[in-house]
C-alpha positions as CSV (number, residue, x, y, z in Angstrom):
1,X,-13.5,20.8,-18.3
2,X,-14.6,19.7,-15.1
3,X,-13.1,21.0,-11.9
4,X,-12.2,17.7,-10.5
5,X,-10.1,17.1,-14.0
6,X,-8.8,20.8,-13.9
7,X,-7.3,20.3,-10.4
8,X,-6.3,17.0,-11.5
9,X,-4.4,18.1,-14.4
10,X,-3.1,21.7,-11.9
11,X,-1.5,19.3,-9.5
12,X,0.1,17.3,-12.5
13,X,1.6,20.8,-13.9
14,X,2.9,21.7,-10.5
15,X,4.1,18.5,-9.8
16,X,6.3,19.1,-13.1
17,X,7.0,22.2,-12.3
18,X,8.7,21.6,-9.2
19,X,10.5,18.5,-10.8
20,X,11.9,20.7,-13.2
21,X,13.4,22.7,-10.9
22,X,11.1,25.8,-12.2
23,X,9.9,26.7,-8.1
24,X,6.9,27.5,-6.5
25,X,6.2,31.0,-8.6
26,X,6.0,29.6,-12.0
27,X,4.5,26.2,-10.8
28,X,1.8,28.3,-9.3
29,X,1.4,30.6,-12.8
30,X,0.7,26.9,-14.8
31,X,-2.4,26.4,-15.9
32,X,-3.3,23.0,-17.5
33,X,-4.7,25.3,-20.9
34,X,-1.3,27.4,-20.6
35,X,0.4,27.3,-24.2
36,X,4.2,25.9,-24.3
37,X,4.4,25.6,-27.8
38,X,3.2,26.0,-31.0
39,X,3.1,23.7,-34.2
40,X,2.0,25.1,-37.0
41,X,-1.5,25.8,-35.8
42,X,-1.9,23.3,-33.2
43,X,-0.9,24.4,-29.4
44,X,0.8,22.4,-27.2
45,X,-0.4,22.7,-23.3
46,X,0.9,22.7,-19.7
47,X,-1.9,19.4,-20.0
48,X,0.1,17.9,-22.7
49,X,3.4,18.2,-21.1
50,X,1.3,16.5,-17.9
51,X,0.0,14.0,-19.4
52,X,3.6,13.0,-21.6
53,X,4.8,13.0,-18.3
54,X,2.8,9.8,-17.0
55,X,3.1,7.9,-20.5
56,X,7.2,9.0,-20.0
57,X,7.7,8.0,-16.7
58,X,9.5,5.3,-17.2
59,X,12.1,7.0,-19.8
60,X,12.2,10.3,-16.9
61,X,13.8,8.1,-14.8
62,X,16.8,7.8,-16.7
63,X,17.3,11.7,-17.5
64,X,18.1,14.2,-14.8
65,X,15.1,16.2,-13.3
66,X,16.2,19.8,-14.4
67,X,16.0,18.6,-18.2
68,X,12.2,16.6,-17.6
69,X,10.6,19.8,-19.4
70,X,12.5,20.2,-22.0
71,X,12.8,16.6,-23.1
72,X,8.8,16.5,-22.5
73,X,8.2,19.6,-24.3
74,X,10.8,18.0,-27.2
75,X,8.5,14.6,-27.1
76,X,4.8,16.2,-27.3
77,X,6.1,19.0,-30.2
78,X,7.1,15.5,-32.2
79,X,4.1,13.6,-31.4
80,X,2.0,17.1,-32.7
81,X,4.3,16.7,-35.8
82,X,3.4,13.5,-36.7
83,X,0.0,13.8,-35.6
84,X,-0.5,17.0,-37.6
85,X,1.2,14.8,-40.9
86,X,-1.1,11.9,-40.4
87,X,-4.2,14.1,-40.4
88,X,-3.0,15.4,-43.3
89,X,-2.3,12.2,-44.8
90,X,-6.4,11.4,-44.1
91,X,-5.1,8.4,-41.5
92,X,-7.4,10.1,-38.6
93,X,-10.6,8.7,-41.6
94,X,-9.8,5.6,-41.8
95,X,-11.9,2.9,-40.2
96,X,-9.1,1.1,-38.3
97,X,-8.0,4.0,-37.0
98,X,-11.3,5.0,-35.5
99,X,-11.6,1.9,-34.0
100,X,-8.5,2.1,-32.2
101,X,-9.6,5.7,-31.1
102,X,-12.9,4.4,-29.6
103,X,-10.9,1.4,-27.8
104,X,-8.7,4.6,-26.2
105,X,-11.5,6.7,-25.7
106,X,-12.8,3.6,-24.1
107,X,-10.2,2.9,-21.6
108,X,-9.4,6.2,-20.6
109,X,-13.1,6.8,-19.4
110,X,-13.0,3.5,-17.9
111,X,-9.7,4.4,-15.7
112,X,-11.2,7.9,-15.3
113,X,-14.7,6.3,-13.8
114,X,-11.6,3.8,-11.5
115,X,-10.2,6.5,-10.5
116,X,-13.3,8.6,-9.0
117,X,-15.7,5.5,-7.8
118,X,-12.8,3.1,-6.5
119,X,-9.8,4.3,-5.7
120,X,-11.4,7.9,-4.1
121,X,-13.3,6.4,-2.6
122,X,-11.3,4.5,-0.1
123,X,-9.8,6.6,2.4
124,X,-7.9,7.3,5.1
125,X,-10.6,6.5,7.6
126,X,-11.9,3.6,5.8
127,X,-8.4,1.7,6.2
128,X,-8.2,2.9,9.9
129,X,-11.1,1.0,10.6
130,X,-10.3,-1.5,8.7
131,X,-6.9,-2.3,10.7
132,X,-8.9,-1.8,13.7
133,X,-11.6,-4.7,13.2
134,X,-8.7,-6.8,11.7
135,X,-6.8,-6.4,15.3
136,X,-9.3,-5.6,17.2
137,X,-8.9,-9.3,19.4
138,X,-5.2,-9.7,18.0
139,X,-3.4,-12.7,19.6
140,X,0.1,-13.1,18.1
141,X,2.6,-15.8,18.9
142,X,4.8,-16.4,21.4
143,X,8.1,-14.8,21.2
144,X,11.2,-14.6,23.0
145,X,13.9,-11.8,22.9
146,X,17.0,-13.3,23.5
147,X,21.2,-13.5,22.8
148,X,23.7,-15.8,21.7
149,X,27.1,-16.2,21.8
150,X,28.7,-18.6,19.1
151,X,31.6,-20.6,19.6
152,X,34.1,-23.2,17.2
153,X,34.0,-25.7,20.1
154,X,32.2,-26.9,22.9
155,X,35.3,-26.2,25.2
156,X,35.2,-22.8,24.4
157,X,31.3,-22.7,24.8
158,X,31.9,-24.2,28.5
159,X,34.5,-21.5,28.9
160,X,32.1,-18.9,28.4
161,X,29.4,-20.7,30.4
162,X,32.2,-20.7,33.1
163,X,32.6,-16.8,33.2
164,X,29.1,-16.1,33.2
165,X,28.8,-18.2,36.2
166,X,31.2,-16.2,37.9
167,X,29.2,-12.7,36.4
168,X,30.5,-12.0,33.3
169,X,28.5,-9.7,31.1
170,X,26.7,-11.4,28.3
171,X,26.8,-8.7,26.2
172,X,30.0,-7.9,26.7
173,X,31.6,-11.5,26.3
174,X,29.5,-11.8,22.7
175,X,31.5,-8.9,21.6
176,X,34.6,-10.4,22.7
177,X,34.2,-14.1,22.5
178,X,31.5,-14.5,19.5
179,X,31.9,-15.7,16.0
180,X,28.6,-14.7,14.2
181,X,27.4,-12.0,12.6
182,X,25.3,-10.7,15.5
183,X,28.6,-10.6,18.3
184,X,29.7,-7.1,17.6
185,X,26.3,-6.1,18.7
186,X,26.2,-7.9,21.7
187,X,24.7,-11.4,20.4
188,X,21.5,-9.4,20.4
189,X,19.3,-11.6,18.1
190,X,16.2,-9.5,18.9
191,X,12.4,-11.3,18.9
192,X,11.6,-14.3,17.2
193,X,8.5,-16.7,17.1
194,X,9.1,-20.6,16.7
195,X,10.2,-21.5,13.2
196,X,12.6,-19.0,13.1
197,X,15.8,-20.4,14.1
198,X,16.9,-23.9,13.7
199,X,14.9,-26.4,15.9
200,X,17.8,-27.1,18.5
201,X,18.4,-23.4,19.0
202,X,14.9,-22.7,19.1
203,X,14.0,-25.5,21.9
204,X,16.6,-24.0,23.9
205,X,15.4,-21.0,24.0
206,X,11.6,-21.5,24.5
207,X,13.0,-23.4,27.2
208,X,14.6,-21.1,28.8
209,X,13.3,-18.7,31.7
210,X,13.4,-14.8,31.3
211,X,17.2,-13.6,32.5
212,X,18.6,-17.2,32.5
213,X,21.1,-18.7,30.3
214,X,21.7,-22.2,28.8
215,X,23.8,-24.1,31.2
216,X,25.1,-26.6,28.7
217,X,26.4,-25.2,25.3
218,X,23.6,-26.1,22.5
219,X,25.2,-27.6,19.2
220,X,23.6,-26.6,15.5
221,X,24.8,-26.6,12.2
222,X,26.8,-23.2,13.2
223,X,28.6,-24.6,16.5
224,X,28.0,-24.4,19.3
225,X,25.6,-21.6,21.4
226,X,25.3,-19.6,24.7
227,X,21.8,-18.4,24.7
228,X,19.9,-16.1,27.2
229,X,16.2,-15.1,26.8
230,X,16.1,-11.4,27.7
231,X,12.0,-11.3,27.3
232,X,8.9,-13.4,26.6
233,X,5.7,-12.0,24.8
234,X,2.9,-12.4,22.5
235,X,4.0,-11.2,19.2
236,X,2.3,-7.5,19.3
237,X,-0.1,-6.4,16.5
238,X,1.2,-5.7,13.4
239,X,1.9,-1.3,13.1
240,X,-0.8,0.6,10.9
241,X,2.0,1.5,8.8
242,X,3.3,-1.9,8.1
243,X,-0.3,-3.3,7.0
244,X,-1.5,-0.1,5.5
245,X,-0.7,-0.6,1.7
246,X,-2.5,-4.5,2.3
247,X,-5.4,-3.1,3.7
248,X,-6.0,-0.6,0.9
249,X,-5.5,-3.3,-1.6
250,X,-8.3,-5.4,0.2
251,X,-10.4,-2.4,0.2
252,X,-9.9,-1.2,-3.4
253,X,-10.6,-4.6,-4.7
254,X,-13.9,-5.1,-2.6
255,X,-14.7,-1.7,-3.6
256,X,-13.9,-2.6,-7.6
257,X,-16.6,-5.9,-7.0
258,X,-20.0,-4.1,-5.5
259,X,-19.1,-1.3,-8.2
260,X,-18.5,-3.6,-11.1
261,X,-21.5,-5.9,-9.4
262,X,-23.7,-2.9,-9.5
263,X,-22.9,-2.1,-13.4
264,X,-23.7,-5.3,-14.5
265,X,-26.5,-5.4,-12.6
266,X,-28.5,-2.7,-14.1
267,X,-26.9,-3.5,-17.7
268,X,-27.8,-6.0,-20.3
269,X,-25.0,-7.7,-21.1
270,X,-24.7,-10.2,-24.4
271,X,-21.9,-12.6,-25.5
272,X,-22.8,-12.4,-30.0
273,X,-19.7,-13.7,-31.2
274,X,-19.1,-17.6,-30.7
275,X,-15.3,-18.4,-29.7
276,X,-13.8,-20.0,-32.6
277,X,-13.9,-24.1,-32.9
278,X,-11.1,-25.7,-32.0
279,X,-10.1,-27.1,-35.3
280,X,-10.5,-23.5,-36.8
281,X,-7.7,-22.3,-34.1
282,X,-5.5,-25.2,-35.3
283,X,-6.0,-24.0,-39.2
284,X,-5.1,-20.5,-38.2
285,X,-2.0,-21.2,-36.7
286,X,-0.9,-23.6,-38.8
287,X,-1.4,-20.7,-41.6
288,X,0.5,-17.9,-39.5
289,X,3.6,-21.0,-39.2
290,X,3.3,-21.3,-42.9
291,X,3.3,-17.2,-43.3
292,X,6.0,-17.4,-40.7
293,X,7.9,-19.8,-42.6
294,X,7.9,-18.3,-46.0
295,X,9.0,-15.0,-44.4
């Protein structure tokens, strides 16, 4: 066992461990070669129960944590039962099932080989700099930050108009005065680029100077609007955080071509079996709908 697969397989058993609710001492005594049970003469591993744990994942969710172990231990001790039964039943001789061990072995090397040369070996640093080429000369559109207060009818738009005119509080009059979802806090509607709101709200508020409010209420589809534009920007880069997994992707699958382009390159690579005719297709099918129908 390698030690890059042994700590692999140690942070799977703690991982577990601590999911099991069995604490730091005994996840620290787990060793991936550690015996949890015994079938007949084969030994179930901590790297079994590890391992049932990925191919379960699915099923874990639906059990609580603090019985994980023992439905995974319960699992693996079955699948050594069965396994034990078809050896002794000569199955592990026959040719199809050899093939279908090869095709396994096949695709667990290929995700182990994944694993190591692609996904390792993108890090932390590489997607840093990646984010910081991408933004590097970042220009984002324009944006305003602004309120609104919404109203049934113009009269009651011009009302509100009226008392900011005389220095009433925008905020304060969307609590008290507005009928959409955003009054209670304040009409703040936060920043928006153009195309976000409908196009007669929108012109109004592009329109609109920094601190200044719409003089004449501004009809939609929703009623009718008091806006004022609090603050005008270029839309900021995008956070790290909030690119991060995107940027990984990119890298992983750049990484995945110059690895795979490097493989075939120093490989010789032959196509020996033709893809069948189309009229042979057509007979097979028409021979599984006959099966099918006969059924």
């Amino acid at each position: 066992m390698t030690p890059r697969f042994a700590a692999t397989l140690q942070r799977a058993t703690v991982a577990l461990a601590f999911a099991s609710g069995l604490g730091l001492a005994a996840a620290q005594a787990q060793e991936p070669g550690d015996a949890v049970a015994t079938v007949g003469e084969s030994v179930i591993t901590e790297a079994d129960i590890a391992f049932a744990s990925q191919d379960f994942a699915q099923q874990l969710a639906n059990v609580p944590p603090a019985q994980w172990r023992k439905v995974l231990t319960d699992i693996v001790i079955d699948m050594q039962l069965m396994a034990n039964a078809a050896e002794d039943a000569g199955i592990d001789d026959e040719e199809d099932f050899q093939r279908q061990v090869d095709f396994l072995t096949m695709r667990a090397l290929r995700n182990a080989y994944l694993v190591r040369e692609v996904e390792n070996k993108v890090t932390d640093e590489m997607v840093q700099a990646a984010y910081d080429k991408e933004f590097a000369d970042y220009v984002g559109e324009d944006e305003r930050k602004a309120r609104h207060i919404l109203l049934e009818s113009k009269e009651d738009a011009e009302a509100v108009i009226a008392a900011l005119e005389d220095g009433g509080d925008f905020a304060e009059l969307a609590k008290e005065k507005s009928t959409g979802p955003s009054g209670p806090n304040g009409g703040d509607l936060g920043y928006f680029t153009r195309g976000r709101m409908v196009k007669e709200f929108e012109d109004a508020a592009f329109a609109l100077e920094v601190g200044a409010f719409t003089k004449e209420p501004v009809q939609t589809q929703f009623g009718w609007h008091v806006i004022t534009v609090e603050d005008a920007r270029k839309q900021p880069a995008p956070e790290l955080d909030d690119v991060r997994d995107r940027l990984r992707q990119d890298l992983l699958r750049a990484r995945y071509a110059e690895v795979m382009s490097a493989l075939k390159a120093e490989t010789a690579i032959e196509i020996v079996a033709d893809e069948p005719a189309a009229e042979d297709k057509d007979a097979d099918a028409a021979t599984d709908g006959g099966d099918a129908a006969k059924q």
